[in-house]
C-alpha positions in Angstrom: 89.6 160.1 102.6 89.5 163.8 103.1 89.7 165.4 106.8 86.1 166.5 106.3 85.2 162.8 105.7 87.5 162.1 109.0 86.2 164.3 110.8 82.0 163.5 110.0 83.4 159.8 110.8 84.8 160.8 113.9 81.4 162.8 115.0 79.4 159.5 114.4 81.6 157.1 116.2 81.2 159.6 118.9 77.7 159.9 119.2 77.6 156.1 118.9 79.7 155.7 121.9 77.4 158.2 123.8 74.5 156.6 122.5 76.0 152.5 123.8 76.9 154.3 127.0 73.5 155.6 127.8 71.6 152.8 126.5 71.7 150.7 129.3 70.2 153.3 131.7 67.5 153.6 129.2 66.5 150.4 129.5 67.3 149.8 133.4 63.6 148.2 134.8 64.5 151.0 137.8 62.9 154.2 138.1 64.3 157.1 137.3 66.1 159.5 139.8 65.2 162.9 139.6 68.9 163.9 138.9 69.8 161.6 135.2 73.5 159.9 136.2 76.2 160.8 134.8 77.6 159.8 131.5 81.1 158.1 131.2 83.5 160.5 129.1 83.7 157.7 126.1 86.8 156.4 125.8 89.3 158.1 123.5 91.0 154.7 121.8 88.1 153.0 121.5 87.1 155.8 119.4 89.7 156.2 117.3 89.7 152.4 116.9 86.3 152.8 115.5 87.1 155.1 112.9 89.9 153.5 112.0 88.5 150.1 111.5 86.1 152.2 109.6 88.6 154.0 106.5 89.5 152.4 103.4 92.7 150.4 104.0 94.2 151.8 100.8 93.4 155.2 102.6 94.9 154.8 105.3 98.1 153.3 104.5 98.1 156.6 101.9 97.9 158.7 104.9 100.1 156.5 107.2 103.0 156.6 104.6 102.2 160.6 104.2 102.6 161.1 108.2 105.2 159.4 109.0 107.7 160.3 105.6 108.6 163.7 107.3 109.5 162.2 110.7 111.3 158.8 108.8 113.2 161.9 106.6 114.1 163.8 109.8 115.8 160.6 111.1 117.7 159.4 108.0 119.1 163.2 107.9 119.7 163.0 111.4 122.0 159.5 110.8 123.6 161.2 108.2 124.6 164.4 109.6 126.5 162.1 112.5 128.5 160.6 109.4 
């Protein structure tokens, strides 16, 4: 999964948040105020939880492995260096 794909997955799962959170005004049997309420900011994990539960699994363990190597690396070389 490329970052473009990411990203274009990460632009839908927001604008289906938005779309959940304004939903039930839409359909509230009460008029209308002059003024529409405000929206909830969606929330940020439940976002990324969305997106995630969305990738390939064999993708994102690729990517997991690929982000954390350099910071597992910086802490074997750490260890050593106290040797």
């Amino acid at each position: 999964m490329t970052e473009q794909a990411i990203r274009e997955e990460a632009a839908q799962a927001v604008e289906e948040v938005a779309y959940e959170a304004e939903a039930p005004v839409a359909q509230s049997s009460q008029p209308q105020a002059a003024e529409p309420a405000p929206v909830a900011a969606p929330n940020v994990d439940d976002v990324v939880a969305k997106v995630l539960s969305r990738m390939d699994p064999s993708a994102l363990q690729a990517m997991t492995r690929e982000l954390l190597k350099p910071v597992i690396e910086s802490i074997v070389r750490e260890e050593l260096n106290k040797k």
